[in-house]
SEROFI-538452 format. One line per 10 residues: number of its first residue (from 0); their letters; for each residue x negated, y negated, z of C-alpha. Coordinates in nm, 2 decimals, decimal comma. Example, Ala and Ser with C-alpha at 12.3 -4.5 7.8 and 13.67 -1.06 7.14 Angstrom:
2
0	as	-1,23 0,45 0,78  -1,37 0,11 0,71 .
REM end
This chain:
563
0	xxxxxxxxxx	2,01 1,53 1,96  1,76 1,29 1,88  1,46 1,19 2,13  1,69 0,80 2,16  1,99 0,98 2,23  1,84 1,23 2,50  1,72 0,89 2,70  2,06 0,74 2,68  2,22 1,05 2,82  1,95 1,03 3,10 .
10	xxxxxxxxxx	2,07 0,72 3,19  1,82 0,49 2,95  1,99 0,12 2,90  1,99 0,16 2,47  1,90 -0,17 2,28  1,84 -0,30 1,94  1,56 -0,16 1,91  1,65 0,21 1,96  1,88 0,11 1,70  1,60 0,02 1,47 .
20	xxxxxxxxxx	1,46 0,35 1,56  1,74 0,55 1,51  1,85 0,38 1,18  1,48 0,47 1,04  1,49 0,81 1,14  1,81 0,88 1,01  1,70 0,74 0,66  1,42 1,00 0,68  1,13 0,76 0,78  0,84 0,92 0,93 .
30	xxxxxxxxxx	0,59 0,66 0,96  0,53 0,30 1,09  0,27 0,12 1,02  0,18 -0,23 1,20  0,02 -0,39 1,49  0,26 -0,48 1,83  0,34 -0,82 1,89  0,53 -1,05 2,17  0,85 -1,08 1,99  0,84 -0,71 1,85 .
40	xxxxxxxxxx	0,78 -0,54 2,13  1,14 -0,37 2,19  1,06 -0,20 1,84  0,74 -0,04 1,98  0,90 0,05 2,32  1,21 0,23 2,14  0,95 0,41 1,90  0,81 0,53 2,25  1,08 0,69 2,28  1,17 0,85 1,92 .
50	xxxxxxxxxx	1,01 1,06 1,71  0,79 0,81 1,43  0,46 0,82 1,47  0,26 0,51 1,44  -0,03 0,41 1,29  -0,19 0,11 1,47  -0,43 -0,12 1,22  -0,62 -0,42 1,30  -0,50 -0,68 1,05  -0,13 -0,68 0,93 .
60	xxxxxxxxxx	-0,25 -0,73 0,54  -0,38 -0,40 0,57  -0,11 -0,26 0,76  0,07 -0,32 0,47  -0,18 -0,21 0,19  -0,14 0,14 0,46  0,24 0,14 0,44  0,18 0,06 0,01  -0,03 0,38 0,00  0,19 0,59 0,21 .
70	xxxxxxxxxx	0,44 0,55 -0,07  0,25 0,54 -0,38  0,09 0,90 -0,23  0,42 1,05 -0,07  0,71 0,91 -0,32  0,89 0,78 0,00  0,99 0,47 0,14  0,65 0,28 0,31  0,80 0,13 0,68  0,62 -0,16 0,85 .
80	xxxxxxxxxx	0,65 -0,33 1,14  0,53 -0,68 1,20  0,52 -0,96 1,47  0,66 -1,28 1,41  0,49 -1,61 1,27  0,13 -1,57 1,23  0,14 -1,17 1,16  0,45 -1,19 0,96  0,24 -1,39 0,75  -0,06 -1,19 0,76 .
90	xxxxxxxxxx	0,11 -0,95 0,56  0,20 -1,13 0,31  -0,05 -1,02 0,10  -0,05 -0,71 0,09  0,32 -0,78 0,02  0,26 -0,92 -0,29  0,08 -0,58 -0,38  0,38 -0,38 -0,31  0,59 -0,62 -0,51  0,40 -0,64 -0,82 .
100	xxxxxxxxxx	0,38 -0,24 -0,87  0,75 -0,14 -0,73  0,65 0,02 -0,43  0,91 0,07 -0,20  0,89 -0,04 0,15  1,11 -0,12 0,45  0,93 -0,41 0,68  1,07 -0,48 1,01  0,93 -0,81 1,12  1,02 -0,96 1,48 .
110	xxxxxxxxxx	1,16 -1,32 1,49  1,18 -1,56 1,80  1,52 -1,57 2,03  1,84 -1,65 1,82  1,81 -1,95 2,06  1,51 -2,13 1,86  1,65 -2,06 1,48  1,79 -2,34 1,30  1,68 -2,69 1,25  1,52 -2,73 1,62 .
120	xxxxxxxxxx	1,19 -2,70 1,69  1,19 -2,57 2,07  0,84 -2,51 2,02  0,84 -2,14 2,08  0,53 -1,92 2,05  0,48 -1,86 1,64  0,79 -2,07 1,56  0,81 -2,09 1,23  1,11 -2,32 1,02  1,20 -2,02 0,84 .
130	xxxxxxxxxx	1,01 -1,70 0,82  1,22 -1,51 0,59  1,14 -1,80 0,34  0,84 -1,70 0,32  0,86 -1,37 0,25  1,12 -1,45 -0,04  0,85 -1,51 -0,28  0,70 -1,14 -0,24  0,98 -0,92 -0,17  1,32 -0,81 -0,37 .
140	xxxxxxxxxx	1,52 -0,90 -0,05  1,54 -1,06 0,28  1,79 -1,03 0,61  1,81 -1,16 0,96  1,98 -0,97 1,19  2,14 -1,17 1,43  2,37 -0,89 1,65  2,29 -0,59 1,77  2,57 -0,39 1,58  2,48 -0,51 1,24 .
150	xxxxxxxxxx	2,08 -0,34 1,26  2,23 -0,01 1,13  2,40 -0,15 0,83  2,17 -0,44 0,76  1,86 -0,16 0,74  2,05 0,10 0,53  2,11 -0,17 0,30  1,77 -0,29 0,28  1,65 0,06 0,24  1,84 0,10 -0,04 .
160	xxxxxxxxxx	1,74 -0,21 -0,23  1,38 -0,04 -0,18  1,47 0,31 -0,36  1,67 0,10 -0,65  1,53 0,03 -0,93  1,30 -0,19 -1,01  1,22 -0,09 -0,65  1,02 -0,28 -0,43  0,89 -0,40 -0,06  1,23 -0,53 0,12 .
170	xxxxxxxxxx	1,24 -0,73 0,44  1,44 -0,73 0,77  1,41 -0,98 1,07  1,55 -0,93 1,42  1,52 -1,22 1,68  1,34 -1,08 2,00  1,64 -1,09 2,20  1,80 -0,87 1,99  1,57 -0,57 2,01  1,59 -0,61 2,40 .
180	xxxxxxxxxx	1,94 -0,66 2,49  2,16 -0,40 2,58  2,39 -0,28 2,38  2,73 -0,08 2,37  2,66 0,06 2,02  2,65 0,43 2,02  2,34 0,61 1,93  2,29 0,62 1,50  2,37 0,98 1,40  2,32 0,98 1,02 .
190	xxxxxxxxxx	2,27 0,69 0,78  2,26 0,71 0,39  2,09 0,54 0,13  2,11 0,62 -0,24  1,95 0,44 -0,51  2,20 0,25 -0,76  2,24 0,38 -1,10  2,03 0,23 -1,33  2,13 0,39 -1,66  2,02 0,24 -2,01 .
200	xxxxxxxxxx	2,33 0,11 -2,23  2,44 0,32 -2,49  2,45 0,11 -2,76  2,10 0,02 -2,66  1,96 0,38 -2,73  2,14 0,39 -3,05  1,96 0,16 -3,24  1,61 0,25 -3,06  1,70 0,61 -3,19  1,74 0,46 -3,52 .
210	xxxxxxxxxx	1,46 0,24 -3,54  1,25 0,58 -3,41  1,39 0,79 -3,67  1,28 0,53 -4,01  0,95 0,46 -3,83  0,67 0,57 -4,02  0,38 0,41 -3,75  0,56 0,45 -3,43  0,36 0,39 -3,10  0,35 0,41 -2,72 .
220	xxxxxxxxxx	0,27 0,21 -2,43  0,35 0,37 -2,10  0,29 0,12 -1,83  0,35 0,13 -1,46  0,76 0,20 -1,47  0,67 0,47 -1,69  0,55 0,63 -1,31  0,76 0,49 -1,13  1,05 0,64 -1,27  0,93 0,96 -1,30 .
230	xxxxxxxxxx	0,94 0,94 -1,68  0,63 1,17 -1,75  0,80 1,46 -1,94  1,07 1,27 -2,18  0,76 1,07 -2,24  0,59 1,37 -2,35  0,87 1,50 -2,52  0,93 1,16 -2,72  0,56 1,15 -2,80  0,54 1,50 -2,93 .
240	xxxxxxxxxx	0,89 1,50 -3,14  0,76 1,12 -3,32  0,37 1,23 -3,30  0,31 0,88 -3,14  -0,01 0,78 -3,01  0,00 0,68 -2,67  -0,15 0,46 -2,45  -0,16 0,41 -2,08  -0,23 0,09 -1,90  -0,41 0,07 -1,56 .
250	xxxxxxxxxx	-0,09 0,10 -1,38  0,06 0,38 -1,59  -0,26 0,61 -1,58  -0,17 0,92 -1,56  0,19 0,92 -1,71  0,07 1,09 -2,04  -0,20 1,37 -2,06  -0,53 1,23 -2,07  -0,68 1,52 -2,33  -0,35 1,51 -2,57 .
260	xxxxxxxxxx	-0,42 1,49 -2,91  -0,21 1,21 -2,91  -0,37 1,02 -2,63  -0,51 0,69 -2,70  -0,59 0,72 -2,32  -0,64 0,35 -2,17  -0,89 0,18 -2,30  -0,59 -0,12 -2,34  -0,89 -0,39 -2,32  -1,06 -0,27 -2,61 .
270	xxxxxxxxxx	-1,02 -0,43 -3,00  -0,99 -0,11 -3,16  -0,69 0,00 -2,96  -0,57 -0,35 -3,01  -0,57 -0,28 -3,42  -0,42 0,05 -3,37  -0,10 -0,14 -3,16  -0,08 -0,43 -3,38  -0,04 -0,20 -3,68  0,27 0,02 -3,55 .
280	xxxxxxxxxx	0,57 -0,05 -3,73  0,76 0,05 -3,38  0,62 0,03 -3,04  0,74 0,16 -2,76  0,63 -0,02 -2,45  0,79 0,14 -2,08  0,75 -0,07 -1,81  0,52 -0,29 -1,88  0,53 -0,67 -1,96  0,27 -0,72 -2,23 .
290	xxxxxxxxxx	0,08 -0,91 -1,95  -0,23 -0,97 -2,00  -0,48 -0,69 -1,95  -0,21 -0,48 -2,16  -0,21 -0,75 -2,41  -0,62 -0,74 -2,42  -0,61 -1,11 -2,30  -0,31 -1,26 -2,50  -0,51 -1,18 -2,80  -0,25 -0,88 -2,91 .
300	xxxxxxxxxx	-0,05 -0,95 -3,20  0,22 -0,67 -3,32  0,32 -0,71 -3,63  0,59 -0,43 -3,59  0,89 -0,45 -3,38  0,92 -0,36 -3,04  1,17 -0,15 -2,78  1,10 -0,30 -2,45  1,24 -0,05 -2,16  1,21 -0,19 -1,83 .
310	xxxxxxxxxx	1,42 -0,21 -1,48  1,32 -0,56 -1,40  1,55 -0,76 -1,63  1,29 -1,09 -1,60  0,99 -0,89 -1,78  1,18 -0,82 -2,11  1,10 -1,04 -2,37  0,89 -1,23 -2,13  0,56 -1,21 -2,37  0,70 -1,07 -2,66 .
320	xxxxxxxxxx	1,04 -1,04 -2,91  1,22 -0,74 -2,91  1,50 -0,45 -2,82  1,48 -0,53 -2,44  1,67 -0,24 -2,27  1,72 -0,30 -1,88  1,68 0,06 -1,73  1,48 0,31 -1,50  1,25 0,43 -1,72  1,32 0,81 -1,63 .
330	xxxxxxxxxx	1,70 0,75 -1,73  1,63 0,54 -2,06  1,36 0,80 -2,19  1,58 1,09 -2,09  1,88 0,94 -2,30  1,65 0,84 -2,58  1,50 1,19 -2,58  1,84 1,38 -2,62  1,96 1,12 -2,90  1,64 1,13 -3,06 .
340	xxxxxxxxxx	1,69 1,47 -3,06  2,01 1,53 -3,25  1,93 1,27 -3,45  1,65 1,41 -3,63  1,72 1,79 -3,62  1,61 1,96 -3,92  1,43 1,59 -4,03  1,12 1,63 -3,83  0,95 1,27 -3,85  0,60 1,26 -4,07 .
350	xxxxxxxxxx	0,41 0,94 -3,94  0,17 0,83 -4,21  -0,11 0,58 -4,06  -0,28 0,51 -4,40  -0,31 0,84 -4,52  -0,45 0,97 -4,17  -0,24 1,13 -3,95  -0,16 1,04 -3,60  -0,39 1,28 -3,49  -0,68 1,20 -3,65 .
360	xxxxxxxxxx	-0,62 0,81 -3,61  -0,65 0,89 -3,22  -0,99 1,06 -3,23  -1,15 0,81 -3,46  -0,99 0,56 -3,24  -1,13 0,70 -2,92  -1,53 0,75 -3,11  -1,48 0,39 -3,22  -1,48 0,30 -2,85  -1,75 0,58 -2,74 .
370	xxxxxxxxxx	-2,00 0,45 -3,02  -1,92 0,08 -2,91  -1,98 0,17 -2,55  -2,31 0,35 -2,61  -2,46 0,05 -2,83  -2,42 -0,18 -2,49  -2,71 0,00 -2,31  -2,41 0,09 -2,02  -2,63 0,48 -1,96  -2,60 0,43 -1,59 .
380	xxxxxxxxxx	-2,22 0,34 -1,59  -2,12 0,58 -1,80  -2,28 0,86 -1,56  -2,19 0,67 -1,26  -1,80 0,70 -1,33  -1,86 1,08 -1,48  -2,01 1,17 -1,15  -1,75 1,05 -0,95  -1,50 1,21 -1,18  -1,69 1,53 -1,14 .
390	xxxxxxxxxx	-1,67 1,54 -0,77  -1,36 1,41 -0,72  -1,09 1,75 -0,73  -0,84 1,79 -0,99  -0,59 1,70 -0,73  -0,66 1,44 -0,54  -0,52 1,08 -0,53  -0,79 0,73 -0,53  -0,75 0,42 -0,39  -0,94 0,14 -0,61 .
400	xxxxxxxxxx	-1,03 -0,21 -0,48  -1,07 -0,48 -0,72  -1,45 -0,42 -0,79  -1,64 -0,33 -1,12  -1,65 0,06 -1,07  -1,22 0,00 -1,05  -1,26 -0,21 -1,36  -1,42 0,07 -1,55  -1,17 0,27 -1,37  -0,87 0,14 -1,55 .
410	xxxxxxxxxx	-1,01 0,19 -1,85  -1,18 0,54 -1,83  -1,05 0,72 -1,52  -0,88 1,06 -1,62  -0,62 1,15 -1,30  -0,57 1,49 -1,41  -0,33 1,62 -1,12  -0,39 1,38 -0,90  -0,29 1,01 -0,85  -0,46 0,69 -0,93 .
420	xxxxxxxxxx	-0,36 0,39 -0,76  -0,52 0,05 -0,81  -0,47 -0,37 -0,72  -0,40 -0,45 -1,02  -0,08 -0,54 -0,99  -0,13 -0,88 -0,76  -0,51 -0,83 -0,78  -0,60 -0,90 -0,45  -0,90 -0,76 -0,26  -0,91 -0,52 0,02 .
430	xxxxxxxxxx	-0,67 -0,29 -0,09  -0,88 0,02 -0,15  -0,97 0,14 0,20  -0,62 0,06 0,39  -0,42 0,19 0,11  -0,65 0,50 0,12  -0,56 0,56 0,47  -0,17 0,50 0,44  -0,20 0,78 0,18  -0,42 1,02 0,36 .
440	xxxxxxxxxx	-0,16 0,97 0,65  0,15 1,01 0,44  0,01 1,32 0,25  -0,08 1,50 0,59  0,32 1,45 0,67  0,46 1,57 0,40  0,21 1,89 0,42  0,00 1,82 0,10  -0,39 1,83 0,11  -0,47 1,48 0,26 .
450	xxxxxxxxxx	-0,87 1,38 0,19  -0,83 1,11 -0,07  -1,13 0,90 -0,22  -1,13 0,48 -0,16  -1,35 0,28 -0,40  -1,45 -0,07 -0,29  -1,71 -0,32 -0,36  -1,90 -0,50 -0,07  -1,69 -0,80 -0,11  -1,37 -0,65 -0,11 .
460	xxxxxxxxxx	-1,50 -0,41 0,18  -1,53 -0,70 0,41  -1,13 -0,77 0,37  -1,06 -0,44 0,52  -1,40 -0,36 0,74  -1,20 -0,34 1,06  -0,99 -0,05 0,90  -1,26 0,21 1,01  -1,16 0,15 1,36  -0,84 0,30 1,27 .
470	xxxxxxxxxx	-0,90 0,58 1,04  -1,16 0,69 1,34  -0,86 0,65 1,60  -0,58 0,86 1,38  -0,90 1,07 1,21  -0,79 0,99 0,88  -0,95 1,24 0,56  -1,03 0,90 0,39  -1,40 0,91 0,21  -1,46 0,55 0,14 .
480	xxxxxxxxxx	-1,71 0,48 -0,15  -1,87 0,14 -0,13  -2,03 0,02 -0,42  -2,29 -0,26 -0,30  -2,44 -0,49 -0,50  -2,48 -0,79 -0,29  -2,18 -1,01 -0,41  -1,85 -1,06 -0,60  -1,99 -0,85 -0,87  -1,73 -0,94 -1,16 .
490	xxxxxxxxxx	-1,69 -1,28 -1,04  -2,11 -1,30 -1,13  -2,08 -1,16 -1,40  -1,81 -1,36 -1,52  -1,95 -1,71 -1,44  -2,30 -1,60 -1,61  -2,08 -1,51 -1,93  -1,90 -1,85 -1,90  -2,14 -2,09 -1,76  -2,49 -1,93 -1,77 .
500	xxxxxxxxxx	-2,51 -1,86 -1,43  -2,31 -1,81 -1,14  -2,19 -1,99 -0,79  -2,11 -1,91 -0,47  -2,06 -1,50 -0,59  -2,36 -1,41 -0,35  -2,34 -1,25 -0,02  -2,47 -1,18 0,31  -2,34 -0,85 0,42  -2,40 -0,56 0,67 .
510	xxxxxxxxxx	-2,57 -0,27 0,66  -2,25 -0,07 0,57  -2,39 0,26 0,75  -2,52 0,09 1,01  -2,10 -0,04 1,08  -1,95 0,26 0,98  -2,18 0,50 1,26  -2,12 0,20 1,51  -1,74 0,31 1,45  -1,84 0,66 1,51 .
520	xxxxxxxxxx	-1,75 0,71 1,10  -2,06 0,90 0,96  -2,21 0,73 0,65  -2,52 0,78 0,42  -2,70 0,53 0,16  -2,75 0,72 -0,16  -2,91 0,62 -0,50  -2,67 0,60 -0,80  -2,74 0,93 -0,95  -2,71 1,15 -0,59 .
530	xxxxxxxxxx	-2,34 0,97 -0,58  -2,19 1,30 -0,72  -2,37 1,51 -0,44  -2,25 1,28 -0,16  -1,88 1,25 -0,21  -1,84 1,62 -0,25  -2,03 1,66 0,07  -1,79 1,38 0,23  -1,49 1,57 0,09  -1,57 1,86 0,26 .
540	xxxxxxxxxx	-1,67 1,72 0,57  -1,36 1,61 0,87  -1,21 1,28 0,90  -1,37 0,96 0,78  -1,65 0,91 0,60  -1,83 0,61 0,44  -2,08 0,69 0,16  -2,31 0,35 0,02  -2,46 0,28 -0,30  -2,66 -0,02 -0,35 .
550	xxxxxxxxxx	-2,65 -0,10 -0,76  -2,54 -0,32 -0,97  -2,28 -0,23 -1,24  -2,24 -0,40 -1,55  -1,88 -0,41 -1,70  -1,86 -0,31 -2,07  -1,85 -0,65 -2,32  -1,48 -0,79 -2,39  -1,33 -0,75 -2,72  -1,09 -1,05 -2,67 .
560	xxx	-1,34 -1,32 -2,67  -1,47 -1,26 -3,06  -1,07 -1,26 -3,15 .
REM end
């Protein structure tokens, strides 16, 4: 019997909100993340009274940068609850995150009595004309509940647009008077979701098989869906049986073995990747759109043709020609895989790049970038991101604000076992630190080591400052790495490249340290080359931990701009 149902049988009045409750925990949520608020408070007295446990932030954006890294980390569905009006909107934000990168998410916002909706304007506290409206914009769906009996259905529905593919941050409203009002529904005893079927079409596969097979240059670009539908072996296997280089983009790091011979790794933004791309005479691109850091800046121009495999039927074709094939990506490399398989048994493919081999092209490739990187005097960037790598374990997940050390990051960041999870999907700041959390959190549920590593800059620190109040109230394994260099560092750097110099990119900050002990989060100031030495001695320490270094990073020069 659940903890809802053992207060109804002791005589507890049973509203919408135990509904709510119930409905989650039936689905297998775990988790809530969110801040309390007038209207929502029959959600947070029925949680009272379940088994969720809740992690209370101190700004709704980051409550749902938490629930967005709960999910990346875990695999499982991110659930948030908000207030209505003003923190309903807070959120949207970090909304936007979770849309742009598939994460799925449940959010349970609170709306004003059923009395107020419509075309009045009964001045009610955080009235708004319609709320859901404006969450349409940054989530894959939106509901309003408007009785009691119809919270079960309406939230197993929503949590199954989540889990489908292209899956994605969903959103469900109840007015305030329907969380409080009694109700003659009978406790929720199981609820089922399952993700639709998202299969690729089989005439589809055929001619990608065949283009495959007569390819002489065939290439790979495993983008974020490659990850999100858990395409990492038929990617492999695809790879291996064409010998195709691949490449990953920042949201696909990690789908495709960083050391393989045939890994181009992803260094996307750089012209001689670019030339290798162009030059396949098939490319293979998995959930991605071609967008633009993929694209290096617009400036890529294939002169092959192109099997597009994605689940979100707006990004085919949306920068680029080609085979589009709607479809998970795990189920549309799967079926290539086996056809690709029969269809050159006993014909094993022999690419030819110019008289090199695939192989080879991919090591010259990656020296070309290596000797262009050391001619740009970038020593102390280089090491900086090694020595993170080096204390950072095999194994564990990052959270990467949008900063110059996450820049470099997208490019040069080998995940190994772990997870690396970035912005760049919406590209706002002040995801790093939150998100961190929500994954520390979620990977402590499901019984996984929990410390992760968050990487900010001092501007995008400042977005999510307030967070160390709750990763010291939950104790939260989060080591938050904050990268000062007295502004918007890329934004500088940026306007001096543009312009000659740069405006309104300085700022006045804290002393980081200073914050973080006044939280009661110990911290320590190091110099860029001790960086290495005072994250491993944060990863072994207990709870949170902030560690500073003041410098200023330099990005590597762009290889669009000469195009």
């Amino acid at each position: 019997m659940s903890a809802t149902a053992a207060a109804s049988a002791a005589g507890h009045q049973r509203n919408g909100g135990d509904l709510v409750v119930e409905t989650l925990e039936a689905l297998g949520a775990k988790t809530v993340f969110g801040i309390p608020g007038q209207h929502a408070l029959g959600l947070f007295d029925a949680m009272g009274r379940g088994n969720l446990k809740f992690v209370s932030s101190r700004v709704e954006n980051n409550s749902a940068f938490e629930a967005d890294g709960y999910s990346r980390a875990t695999g499982e569905v991110g659930v948030l609850f908000l207030s209505t009006g003003p923190g309903a909107l807070t959120s949207l934000a970090g909304l936007q995150e979770a849309y742009a990168t598939g994460v799925p998410m449940v959010v349970i916002a609170s709306q004003i009595p059923l009395e107020g909706l419509g075309a009045r304007r009964k001045g009610m506290l955080h009235q708004l004309d319609d709320q859901k409206a404006s969450a349409a914009n940054v989530t894959k769906s939106q509901r309003l509940i408007q009785h009691a009996s119809g919270i079960p259905s309406a939230i197993q529905d929503a949590w199954t647009d989540a889990i489908s593919s292209p899956q994605g941050p969903v959103w469900v409203e109840i007015p305030q008077n329907v969380l409080l009002d009694p109700i003659m529904v009978p406790p929720v005893e199981d609820a089922l979701a399952v993700a639709a079927d998202n299969p690729p079409r089989v005439e589809l596969v055929r001619e990608a098989v065949a283009w495959l097979a007569a390819a002489e240059r065939p290439a790979i670009i495993a983008g974020g869906g490659t990850r999100r539908g858990h395409a990492e072996k038929p990617l492999l296997a695809i790879a291996e049986l064409l010998r195709a280089p691949v490449i990953c983009t920042p949201g696909g790091n990690g789908a495709f073995p960083w050391t393989h011979p045939l890994s181009l790794q992803s260094w996307v933004e750089d012209r001689h990747m670019t030339d290798v791309l162009e030059d396949a005479d098939v490319l293979v691109v998995i959930g991605s759109s071609l967008g633009e850091v993929t694209s290096n800046y617009f400036t890529f121009e294939p002169r092959g043709r192109i099997i597009q495999i994605d689940a979100e039927p707006r990004v085919l074709e949306s920068n680029r020609p080609g085979l589009g094939i709607r479809a998970d990506a795990g189920q549309a490399l799967a079926a290539i895989q086996g056809a690709l398989e029969a269809a050159m048994a006993g014909m094993p493919l022999v690419p030819d790049w110019h008289g090199r081999t695939p192989e080879a092209l991919v090591a010259d490739s990656l020296d070309a970038v290596r000797a262009r990187l050391e001619a740009q005097d970038l020593g102390k960037e280089l090491r900086f991101m090694a020595d993170i790598r080096a204390a950072v374990p095999d194994e564990m997940q990052t959270f990467w604000d949008m900063t110059i050390a996450a820049y470099w990051g997208w490019s040069c960041w080998d995940s190994r076992a772990g997870q690396f999870h970035s912005a760049q999907g919406a590209g706002g700041l002040g995801f790093g630190f939150p998100s961190a959390i929500g994954g520390a959190v979620g990977l402590e549920t499901i019984g996984k080591p929990s410390r992760v590593l968050a990487v900010s800059g001092d501007g995008s620190a400042m977005y999510s400052i307030s967070e160390l109040a709750t990763a010291r109230q939950h104790n939260v394994p989060v080591t938050w790495l904050i990268v000062d260099d007295g502004g918007y560092g890329i934004l500088r750097e940026y306007m001096v490249g543009a312009f000659g110099q740069a405006t309104a990119t300085e700022l006045a900050r804290p002393d980081f340290v200073k914050l973080a002990e006044s939280f009661g989060v110990p911290a320590r100031r190091v110099a860029p080359e001790d960086v290495r030495e005072a994250l491993e001695a944060g990863f072994a320490a207990d709870g949170p931990n902030v560690v500073v270094v003041e410098t200023l990073l330099r990005m590597f020069a762009p290889t669009h701009l000469g195009v």
